[in-house]
C-alpha positions in Angstrom: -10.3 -15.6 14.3 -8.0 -14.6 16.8 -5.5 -11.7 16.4 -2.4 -14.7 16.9 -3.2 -16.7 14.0 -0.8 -17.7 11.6 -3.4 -17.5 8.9 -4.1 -14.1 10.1 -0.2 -12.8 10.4 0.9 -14.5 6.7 -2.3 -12.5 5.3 -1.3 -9.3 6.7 2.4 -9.7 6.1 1.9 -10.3 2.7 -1.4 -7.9 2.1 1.4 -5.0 3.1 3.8 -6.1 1.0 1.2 -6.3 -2.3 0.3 -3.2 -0.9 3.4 -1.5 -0.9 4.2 -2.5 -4.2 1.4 -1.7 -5.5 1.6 2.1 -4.2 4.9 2.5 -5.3 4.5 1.2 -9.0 1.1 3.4 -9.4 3.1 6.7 -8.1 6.0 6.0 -10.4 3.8 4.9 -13.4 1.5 7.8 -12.6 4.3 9.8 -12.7 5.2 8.5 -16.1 1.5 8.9 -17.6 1.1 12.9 -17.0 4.5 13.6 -18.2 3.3 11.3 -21.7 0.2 13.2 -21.3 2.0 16.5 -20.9 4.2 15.5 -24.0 0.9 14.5 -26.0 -0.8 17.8 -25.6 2.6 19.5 -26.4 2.5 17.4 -29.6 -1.2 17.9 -30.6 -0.4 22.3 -29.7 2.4 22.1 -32.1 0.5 20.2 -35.1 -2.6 22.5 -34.8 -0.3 25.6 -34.7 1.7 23.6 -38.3 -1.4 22.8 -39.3 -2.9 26.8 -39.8 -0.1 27.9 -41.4 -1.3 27.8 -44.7 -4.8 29.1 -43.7 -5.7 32.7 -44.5 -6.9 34.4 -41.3 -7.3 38.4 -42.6 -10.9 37.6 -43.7 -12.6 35.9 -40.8 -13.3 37.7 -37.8 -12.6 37.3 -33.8 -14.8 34.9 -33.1 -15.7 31.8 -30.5 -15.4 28.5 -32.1 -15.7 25.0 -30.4 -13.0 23.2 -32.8 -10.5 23.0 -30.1 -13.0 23.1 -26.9 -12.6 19.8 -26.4 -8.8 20.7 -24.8 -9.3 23.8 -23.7 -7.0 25.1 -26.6 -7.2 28.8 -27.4 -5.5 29.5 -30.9 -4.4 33.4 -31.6 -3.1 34.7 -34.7 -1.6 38.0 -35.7 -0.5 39.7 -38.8 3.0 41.4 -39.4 1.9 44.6 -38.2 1.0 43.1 -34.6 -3.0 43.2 -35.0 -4.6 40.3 -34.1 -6.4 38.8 -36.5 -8.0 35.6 -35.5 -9.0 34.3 -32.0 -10.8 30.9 -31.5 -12.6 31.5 -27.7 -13.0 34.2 -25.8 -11.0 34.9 -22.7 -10.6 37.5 -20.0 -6.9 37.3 -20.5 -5.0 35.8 -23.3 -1.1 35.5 -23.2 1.0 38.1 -25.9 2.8 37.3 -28.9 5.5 34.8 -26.8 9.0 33.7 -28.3 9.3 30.9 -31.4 8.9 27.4 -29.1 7.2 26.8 -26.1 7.0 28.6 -23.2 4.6 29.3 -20.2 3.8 32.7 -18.5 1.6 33.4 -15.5 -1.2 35.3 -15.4 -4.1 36.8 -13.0 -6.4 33.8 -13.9 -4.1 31.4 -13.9 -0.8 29.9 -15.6 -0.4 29.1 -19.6 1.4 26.4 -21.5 1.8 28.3 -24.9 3.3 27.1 -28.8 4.5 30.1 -31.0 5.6 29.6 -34.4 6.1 32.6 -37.1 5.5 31.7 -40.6 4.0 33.2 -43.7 3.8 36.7 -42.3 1.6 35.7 -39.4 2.5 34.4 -35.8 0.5 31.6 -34.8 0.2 30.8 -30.5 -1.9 28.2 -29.6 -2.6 28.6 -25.6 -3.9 26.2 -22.8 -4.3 27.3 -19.3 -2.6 24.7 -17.1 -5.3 24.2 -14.6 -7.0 22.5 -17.1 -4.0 20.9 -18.6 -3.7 18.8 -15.2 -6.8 18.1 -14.9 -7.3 16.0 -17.6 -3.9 14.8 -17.7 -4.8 13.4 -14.1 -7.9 11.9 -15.6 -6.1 10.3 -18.6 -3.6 8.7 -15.9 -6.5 7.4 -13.6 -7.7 5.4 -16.6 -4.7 3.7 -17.3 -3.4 2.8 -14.2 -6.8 1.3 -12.9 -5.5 -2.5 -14.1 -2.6 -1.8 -10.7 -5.4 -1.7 -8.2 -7.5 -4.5 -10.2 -4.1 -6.7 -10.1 -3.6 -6.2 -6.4 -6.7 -7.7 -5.7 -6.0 -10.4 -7.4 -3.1 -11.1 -5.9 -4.5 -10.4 -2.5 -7.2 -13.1 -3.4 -4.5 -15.6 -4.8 -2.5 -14.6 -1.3 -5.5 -15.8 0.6 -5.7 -19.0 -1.3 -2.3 -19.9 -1.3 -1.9 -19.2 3.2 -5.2 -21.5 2.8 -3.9 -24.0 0.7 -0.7 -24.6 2.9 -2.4 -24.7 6.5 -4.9 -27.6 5.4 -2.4 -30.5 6.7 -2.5 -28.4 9.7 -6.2 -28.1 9.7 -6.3 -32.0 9.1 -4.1 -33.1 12.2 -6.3 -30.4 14.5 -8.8 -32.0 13.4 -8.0 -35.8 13.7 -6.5 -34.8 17.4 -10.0 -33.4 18.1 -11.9 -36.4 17.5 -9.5 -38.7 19.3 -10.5 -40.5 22.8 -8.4 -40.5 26.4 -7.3 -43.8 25.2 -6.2 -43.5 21.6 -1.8 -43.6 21.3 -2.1 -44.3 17.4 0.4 -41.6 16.0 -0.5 -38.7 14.0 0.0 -39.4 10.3 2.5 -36.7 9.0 1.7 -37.6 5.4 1.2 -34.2 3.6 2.9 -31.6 6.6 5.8 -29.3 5.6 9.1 -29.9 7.1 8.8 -27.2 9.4 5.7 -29.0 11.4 7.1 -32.8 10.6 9.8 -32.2 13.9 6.4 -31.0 15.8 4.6 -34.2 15.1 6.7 -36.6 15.6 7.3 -35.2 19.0 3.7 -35.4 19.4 3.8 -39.1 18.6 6.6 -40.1 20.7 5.1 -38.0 23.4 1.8 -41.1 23.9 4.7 -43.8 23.9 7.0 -41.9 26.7 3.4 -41.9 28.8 2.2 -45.1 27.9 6.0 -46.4 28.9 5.5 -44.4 32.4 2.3 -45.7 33.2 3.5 -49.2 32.7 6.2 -48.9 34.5 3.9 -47.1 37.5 1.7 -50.4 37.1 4.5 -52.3 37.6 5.5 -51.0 41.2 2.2 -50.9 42.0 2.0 -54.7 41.5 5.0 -55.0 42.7 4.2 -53.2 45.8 0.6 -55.1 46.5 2.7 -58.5 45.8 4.7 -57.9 48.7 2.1 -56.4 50.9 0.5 -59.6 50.1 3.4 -61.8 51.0 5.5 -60.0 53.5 
């Protein structure tokens, strides 16, 4: 299909334009699902870390425990007198006792979103290295915005049918010129054609009518002409 068809330039005009749209609603709602996701592991630190409050740490010792593996959570506990009494994993480097809240501090293997809260003589942190905290915020935003990408195919596909759809009348009076002899001045039928193309055809038909006029009137002189050739 040639690089100067219609068919061709309405597909790619609108193919950007779905495009385009697309891009910019899957960056902004990306943006908006890893700052929900962001929110939702800040929800689920401070619930674990209200959650062990009531729990009695002095008894059980440091220790590596898969209950919050599954989000890379590393829980810390310490008495009133500062020791440490509970950790859930093992870790080269564990952020301090931080301020009530959350915070985040850097450290040599990496940076830490942390929840503190103080009650019932112990200070509970629950920890979460970020690295890992974007990583699967990333991959809980993929899933989600997959339908944006599945829509812009369909709309690409329902582009291509539509651009189809409105250049059959076209298609038809190609077609009908195509199998027309040298001698055929029947007009095109315009039944069907959008009003952009009706002005095109009608100058079409009037175009057989102007020549057949011509040639009769060449005929004419030329009988004209032998007639007096004839009888001078």
């Amino acid at each position: 299909m040639p690089l100067n068809s219609l068919r061709i330039r309405l597909l790619v005009l609108l193919g950007a334009v779905i495009v385009l749209a697309s891009a910019a609603q899957f960056l902004t709602s990306f943006q908006a699902s890893l700052s929900s996701a962001n929110k939702l592991f800040d929800y689920h630190m401070q619930q674990m870390a209200l959650a062990l409050q009531d729990s009695s740490f002095e008894q059980i010792p440091l220790k590596s425990t898969d209950s919050s593996h599954g989000f890379d959570f590393v829980i810390q506990v310490w008495s009133d007198s500062g020791s440490k009494v509970y950790q859930s994993r093992p870790h080269r480097a564990l952020p301090k006792q931080a301020e009530n809240g959350y915070s985040n501090v850097t450290l040599f293997n990496g940076e830490w979103r942390i929840y503190t809260t103080r009650a019932q003589h112990k200070v509970i942190q629950v920890a979460q290295q970020m690295d890992a905290r974007r990583e699967r915020s990333i991959n809980i935003a993929m899933q989600s915005l997959w339908p944006i990408w599945l829509g812009a195919l369909m709309l690409l596909a329902a582009c291509w049918w539509v651009v189809t759809s409105a250049l059959k009348p076209i298609e038809r009076v190609r077609s009908e010129l195509g199998l027309r002899d040298g001698n055929s001045l029947d007009p095109v039928s315009g039944a069907g054609l959008p009003n952009e193309i009706l002005p095109l055809v009608h100058d079409m038909n009037a175009l057989p009518l102007r020549v057949r006029d011509t040639l009769a009137s060449q005929q004419r002189f030329i009988a004209d002409a032998a007639h007096e050739l004839r009888s001078p």
